[in-house]
C-alpha positions in Angstrom: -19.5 -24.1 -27.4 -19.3 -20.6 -29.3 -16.0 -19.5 -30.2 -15.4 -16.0 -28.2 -12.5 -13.9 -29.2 -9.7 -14.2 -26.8 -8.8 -10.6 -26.7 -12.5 -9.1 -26.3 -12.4 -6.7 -23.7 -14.1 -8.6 -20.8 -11.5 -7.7 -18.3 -13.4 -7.4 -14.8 -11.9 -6.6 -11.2 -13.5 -8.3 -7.9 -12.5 -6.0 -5.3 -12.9 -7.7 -2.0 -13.6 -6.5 1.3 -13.7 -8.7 4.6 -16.6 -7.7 7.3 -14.3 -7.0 10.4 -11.4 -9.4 9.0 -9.9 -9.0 12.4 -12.0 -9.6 14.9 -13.4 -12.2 13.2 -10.6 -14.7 13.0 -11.4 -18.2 14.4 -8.8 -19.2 17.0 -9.0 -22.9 16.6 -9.2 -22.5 12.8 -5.9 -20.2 12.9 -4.1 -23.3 15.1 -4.6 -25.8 12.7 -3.4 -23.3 9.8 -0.3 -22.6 12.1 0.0 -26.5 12.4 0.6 -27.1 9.2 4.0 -25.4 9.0 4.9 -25.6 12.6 5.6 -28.5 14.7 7.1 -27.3 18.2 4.0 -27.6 20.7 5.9 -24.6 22.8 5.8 -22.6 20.1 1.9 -23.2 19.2 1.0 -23.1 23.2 2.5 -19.5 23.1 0.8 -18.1 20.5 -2.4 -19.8 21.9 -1.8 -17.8 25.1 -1.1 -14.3 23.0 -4.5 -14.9 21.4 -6.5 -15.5 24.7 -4.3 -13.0 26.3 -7.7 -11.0 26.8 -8.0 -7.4 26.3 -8.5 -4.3 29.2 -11.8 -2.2 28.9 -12.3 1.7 29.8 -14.0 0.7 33.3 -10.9 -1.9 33.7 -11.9 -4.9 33.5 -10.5 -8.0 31.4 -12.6 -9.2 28.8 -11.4 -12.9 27.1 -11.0 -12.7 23.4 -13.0 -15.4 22.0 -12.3 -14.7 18.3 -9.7 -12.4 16.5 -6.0 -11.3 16.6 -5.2 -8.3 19.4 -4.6 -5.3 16.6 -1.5 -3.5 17.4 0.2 -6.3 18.0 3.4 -6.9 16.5 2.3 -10.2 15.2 -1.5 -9.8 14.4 -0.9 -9.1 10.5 1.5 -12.2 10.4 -1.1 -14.5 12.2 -4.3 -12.7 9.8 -2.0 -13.5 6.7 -1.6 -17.0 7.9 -5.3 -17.5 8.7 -6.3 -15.9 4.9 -3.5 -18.4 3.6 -6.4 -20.8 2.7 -8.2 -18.0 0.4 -4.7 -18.1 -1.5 -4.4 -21.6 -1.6 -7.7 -22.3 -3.4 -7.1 -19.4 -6.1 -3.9 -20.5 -6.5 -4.6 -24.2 -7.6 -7.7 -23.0 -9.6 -4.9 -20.6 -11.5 -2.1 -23.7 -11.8 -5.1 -25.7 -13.3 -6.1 -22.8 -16.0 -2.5 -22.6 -16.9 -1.5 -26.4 -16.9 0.4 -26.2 -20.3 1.0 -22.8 -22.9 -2.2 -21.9 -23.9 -4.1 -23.3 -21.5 -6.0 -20.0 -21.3 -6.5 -18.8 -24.3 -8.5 -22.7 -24.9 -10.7 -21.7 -22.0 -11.2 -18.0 -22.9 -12.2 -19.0 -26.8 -14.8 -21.2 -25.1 -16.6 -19.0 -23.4 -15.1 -19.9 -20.2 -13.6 -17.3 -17.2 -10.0 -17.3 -16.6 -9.3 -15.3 -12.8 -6.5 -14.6 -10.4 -6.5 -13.6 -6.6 -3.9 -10.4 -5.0 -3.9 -10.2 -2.0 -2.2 -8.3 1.0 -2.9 -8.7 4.3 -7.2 -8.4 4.8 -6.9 -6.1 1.4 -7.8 -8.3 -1.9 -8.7 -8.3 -5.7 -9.6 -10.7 -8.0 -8.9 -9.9 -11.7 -11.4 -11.5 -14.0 -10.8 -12.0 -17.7 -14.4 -13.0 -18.7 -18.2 -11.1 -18.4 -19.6 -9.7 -15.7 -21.9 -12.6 -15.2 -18.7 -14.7 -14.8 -17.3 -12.1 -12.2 -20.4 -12.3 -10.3 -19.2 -16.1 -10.0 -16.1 -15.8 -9.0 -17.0 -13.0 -6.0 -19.5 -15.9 -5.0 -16.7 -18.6 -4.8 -14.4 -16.7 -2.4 -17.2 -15.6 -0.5 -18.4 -19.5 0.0 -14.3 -20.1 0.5 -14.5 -17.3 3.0 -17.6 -19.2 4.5 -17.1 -22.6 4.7 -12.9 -22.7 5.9 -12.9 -19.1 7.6 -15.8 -18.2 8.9 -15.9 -15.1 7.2 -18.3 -13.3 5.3 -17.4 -10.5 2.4 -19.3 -7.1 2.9 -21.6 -6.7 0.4 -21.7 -2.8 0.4 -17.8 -2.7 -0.1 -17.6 -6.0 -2.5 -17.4 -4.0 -5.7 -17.2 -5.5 -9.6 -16.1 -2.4 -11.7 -14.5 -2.6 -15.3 -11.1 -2.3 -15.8 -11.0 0.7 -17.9 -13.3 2.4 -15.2 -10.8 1.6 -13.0 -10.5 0.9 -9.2 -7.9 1.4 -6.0 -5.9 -1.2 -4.0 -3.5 0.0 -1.9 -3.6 3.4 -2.1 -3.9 3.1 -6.0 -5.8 4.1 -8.4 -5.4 1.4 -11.0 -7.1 2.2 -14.8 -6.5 0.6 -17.8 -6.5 3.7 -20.7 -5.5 3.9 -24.2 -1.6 4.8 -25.1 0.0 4.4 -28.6 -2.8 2.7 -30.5 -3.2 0.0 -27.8 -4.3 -0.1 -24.1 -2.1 -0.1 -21.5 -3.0 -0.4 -17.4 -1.4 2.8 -15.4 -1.5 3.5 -11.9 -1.5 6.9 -9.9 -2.0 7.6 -6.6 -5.7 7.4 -5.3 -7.7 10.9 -4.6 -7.5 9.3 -1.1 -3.7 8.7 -0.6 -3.3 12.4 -1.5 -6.3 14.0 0.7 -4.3 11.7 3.4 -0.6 13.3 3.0 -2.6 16.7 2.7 -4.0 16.5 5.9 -0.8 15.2 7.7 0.8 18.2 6.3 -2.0 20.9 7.5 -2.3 19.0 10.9 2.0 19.7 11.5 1.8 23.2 10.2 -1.2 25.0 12.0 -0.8 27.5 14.8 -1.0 24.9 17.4 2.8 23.9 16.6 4.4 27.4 15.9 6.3 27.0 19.3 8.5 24.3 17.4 12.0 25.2 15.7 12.1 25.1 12.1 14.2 22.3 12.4 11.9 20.5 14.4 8.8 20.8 12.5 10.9 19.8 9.2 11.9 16.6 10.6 8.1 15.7 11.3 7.3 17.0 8.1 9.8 15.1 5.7 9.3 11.7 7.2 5.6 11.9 6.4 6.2 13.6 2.8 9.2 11.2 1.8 7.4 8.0 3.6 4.4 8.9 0.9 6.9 10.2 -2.2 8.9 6.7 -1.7 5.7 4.7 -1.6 4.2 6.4 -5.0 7.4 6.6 -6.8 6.6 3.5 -9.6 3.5 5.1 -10.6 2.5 7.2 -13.1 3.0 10.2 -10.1 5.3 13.0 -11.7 2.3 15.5 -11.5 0.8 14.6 -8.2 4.0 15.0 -6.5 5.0 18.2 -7.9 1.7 18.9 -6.8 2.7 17.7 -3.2 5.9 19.9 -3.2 4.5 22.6 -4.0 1.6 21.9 -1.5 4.0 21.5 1.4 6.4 24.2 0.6 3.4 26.6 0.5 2.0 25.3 4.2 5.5 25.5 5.5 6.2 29.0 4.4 2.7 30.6 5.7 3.5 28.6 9.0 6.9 30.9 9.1 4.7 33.6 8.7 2.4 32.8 11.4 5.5 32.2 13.6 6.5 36.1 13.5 3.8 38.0 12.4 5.3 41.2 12.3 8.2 40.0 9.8 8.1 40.8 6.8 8.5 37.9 3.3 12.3 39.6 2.7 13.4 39.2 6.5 12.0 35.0 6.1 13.8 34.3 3.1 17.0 36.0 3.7 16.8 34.0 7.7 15.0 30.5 6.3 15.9 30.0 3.0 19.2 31.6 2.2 17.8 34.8 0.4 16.6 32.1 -2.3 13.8 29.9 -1.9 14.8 27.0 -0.5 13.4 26.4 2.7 16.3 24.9 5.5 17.6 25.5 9.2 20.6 23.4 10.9 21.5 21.7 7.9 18.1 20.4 7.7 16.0 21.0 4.1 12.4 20.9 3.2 12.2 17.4 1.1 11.6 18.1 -2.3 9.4 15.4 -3.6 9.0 16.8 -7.3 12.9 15.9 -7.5 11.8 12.4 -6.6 13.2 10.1 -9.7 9.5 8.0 -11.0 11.1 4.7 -12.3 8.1 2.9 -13.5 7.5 -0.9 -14.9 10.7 -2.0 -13.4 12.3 -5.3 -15.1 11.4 -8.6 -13.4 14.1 -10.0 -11.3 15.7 -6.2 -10.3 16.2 -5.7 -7.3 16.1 -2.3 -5.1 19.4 -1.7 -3.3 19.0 -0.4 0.6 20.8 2.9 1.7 24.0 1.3 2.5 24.0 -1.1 -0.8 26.2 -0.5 -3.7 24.9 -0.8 -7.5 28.2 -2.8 -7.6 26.7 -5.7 -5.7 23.9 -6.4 -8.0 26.1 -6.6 -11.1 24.2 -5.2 -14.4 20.8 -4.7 -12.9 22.5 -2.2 -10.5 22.0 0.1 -12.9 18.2 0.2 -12.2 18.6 0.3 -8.3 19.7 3.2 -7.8 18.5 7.0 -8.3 21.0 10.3 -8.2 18.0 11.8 -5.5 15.8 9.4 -3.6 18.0 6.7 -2.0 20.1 9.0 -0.9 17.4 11.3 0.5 16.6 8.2 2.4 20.4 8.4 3.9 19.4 12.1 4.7 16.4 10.9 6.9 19.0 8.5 8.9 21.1 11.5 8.9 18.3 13.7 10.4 17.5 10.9 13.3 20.7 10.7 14.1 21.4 14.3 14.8 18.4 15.1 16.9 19.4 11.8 18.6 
């Protein structure tokens, strides 16, 4: 075999989509996953009944479930993530085996030879290739055949994608590139053109006209939960921009939604009434969430962990440094806070 450079750029991304993963999952296949880590009878007999519990159609009739977990069910992504456990499994003894002992890699990438690994959540999954294309190709045709032969699954071939890593692809709401930074290449990740058409339509579709009858108050608390769920999500990426892009965004749709709440008032009379003759947008104690003042803590040590609301850095010891911001965690006390008065 040709000796291949080991850091050639040859870095390849499966991204992996299941046809109907849902609907297509194999009752008796998901028992004998479920077998293997539980052993009460009771326990298997009731979930047996919850998957042939049957679903009610528009004229009203029951129709059995054959196949598939009933979505919107509580426990429908536990049972798909047990039933894909078998796609893990086999990527994850194919990885153990490439990394047997140090170096293990590099022997197989200086022979020419593809070294992978799978991520997966839930139905959602890539494979990251460090080899050619050709040897990409491969590896999209093992999990399809692993899909095959233990699921009963098939990958979608329109939405089965093999792009570059420096092209760059999204997972999660991600948009994941590799670009260059300091004389070397680095991978960065911002928030996908999707995730932030998303947030911008949640925002338009709480302050049109159709919802001017709502206090200020009212429509804030709708508001912030959607704009800090999204600002808390995209906080470890590279995000600083798109979510003073978002603030400014949301500040601008709340403040022409004031305006289309009394028409006849003038800018002067809603700032000195909703924002305290400043800018800053608030009614009952209640403030428009900021998202630009949203702390990004990116590439976050291994082992840290992120303190809850009611935590203390104290309790972690020297990585509680790292768990805690001077605006985000408590902003998430806020939202409690907020619940609890409307409550």
């Amino acid at each position: 075999m040709r000796y291949i450079n080991p850091n050639a750029s040859y870095e390849y991304i499966v991204e992996g989509d299941i046809k109907a993963c849902f609907d297509n999952v194999r009752h008796s296949i998901l028992i004998r996953q479920l077998r293997r880590r539980i052993g009460d009878r009771r326990v298997l007999a009731l979930l047996r009944a919850f998957l042939g519990a049957g679903v009610m159609k528009e004229t009203g009739r029951l129709a059995a479930t054959l196949t598939g977990t009933p979505q919107g069910g509580i426990i429908s992504p536990l049972l798909a993530n047990v039933y894909l456990s078998a796609l893990d499994r086999h990527f994850e003894q194919v990885w153990q085996h490439q990394t047997r002992y140090p170096g293990c890699s590099t022997y197989y990438r200086r022979r020419g030879m593809a070294t992978y690994r799978l991520i997966r959540y839930a139905d959602d999954f890539v494979i990251l290739v460090r080899g050619t294309r050709e040897q990409a190709n491969a590896v999209r045709d093992e999990a399809a055949r692993v899909l095959r032969d233990e699921l009963e699954m098939e990958l979608s071939e329109e939405k089965t994608l093999i792009t570059h890593v420096d092209d760059g692809f999204d997972f999660l709401g991600h948009r994941v590139r590799r670009v260059a930074w300091r004389k070397s290449k680095m991978a960065f990740t911002y928030p996908s053109k999707r995730s932030v058409q998303a947030v911008k339509y949640k925002v338009k579709s709480l302050t049109t006209r159709t919802t001017t009858h709502l206090s200020l108050k009212d429509l804030l608390l709708h508001l912030n939960a959607v704009v800090r769920g999204w600002a808390m999500y995209f906080r470890y990426d590279a995000s600083k921009r798109t979510l003073a892009y978002i603030d400014s965004f949301a500040w601008r749709r709340v403040f022409r939604w004031l305006r289309k709440k009394h028409p006849e008032r003038n800018i002067q009379y809603l700032q000195r009434r909703y924002c305290g003759g400043r800018w800053w947008i608030h009614e009952d104690g209640v403030e428009l969430f900021r998202p630009s003042k949203v702390k990004v803590e990116r590439y976050r040590y291994r082992g840290t962990r992120i303190l809850l609301p009611w935590m203390e850095s104290t309790e972690l010891g020297i990585v509680g440094r790292y768990a805690r911001t001077d605006y985000d965690d408590t902003g998430i006390v806020g939202a409690l806070d907020e619940k609890l008065d409307v409550a």
